[in-house]
C-alpha positions in Angstrom: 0.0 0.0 0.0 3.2 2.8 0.7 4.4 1.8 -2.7 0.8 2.8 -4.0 0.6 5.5 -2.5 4.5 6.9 -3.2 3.8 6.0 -6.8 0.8 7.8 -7.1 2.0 11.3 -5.4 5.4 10.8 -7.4 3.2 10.8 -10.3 0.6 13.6 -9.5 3.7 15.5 -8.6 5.5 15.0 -11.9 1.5 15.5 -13.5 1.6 18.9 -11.9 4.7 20.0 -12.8 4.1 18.9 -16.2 0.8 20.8 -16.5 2.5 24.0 -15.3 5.8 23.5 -17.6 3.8 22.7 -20.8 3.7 25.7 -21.9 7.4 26.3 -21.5 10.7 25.8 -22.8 12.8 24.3 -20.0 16.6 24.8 -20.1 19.7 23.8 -18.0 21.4 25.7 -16.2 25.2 25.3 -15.4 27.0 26.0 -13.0 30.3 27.9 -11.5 31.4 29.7 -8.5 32.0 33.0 -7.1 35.4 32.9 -6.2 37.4 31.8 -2.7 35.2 34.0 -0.3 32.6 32.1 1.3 34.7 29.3 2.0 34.6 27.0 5.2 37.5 25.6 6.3 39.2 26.3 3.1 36.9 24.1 1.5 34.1 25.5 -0.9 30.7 24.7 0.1 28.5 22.6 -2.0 26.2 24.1 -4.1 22.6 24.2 -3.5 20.8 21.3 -5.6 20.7 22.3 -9.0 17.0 24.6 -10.0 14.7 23.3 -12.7 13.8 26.5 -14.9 11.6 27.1 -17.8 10.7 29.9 -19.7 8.0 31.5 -21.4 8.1 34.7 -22.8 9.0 37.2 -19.8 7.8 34.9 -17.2 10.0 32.3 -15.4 9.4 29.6 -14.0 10.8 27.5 -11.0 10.0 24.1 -9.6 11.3 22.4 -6.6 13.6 25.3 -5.4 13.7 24.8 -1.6 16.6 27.9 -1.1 16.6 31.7 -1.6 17.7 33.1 -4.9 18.9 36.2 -6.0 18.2 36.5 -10.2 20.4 38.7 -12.4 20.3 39.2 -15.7 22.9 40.4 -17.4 22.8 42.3 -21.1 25.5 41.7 -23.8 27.8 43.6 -23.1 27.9 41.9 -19.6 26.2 44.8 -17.5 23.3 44.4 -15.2 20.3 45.0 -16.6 17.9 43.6 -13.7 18.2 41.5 -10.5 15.9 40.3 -8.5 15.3 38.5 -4.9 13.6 34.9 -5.1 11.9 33.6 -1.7 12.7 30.0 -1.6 9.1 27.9 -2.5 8.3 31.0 -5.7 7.0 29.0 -8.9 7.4 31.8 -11.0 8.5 35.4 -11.4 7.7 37.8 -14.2 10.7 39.9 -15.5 9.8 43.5 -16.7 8.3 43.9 -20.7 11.1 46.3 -21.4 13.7 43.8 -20.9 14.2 42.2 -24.7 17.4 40.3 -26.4 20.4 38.0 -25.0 20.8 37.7 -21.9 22.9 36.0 -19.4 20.7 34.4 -16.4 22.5 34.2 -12.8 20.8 32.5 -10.3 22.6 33.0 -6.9 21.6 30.7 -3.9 22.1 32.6 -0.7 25.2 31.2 1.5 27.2 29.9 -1.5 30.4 30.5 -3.1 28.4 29.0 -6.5 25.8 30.3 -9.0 23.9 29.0 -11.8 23.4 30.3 -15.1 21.8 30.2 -18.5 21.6 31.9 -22.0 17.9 33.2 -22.7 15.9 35.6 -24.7 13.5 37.9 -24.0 
């Protein structure tokens, strides 16, 4: 009966996730870190499990992100053009209509000497 019932949230889970993200392009992010500060012990921390993001049009959209986030975007010629604060638990946040092009998507879990990032349009 627990297998039943693990199958079947596991599934209504993945069902809802899927119902939400059908509608958007999902992309990886990577991942790379700050630099030495941060560090504890002289030994980087870990980074923060990896964020699912998909995308459509100006809206993002986030599932299964359990940690704070700051967003950046940054333009072309590698300048901030927004940046953002991300409660841990958001399932999506809307980025302003002005914003269009390339650009670099930074996703920076709070407490870590890592960050993730992606190409995208807007």
């Amino acid at each position: 009966m627990r297998k039943i019932l693990f199958l079947l949230t596991l599934v209504l889970g993945g069902f809802n996730w899927a119902n939400a993200a059908s509608f958007t392009i999902p992309f990886q992010v990577n991942v790379t870190d700050v630099g030495a500060t941060g560090t504890l012990g002289g030994h980087p921390r870990m980074p923060a499990a990896r964020p699912n993001v998909g995308q459509d049009g100006h809206t993002l959209y986030f599932n299964n992100v359990g940690y704070d986030l700051t967003l950046v975007l940054l333009d072309e010629d590698g300048e901030e053009a927004y940046t953002t604060f991300v409660p841990a638990g958001t399932t999506s946040v809307v980025l302003p209509s002005t914003l269009s092009g390339d650009y670099e998507l930074q996703l920076y879990p709070d407490d870590s000497v890592y960050y993730f990032y992606a190409d995208i349009e807007l």
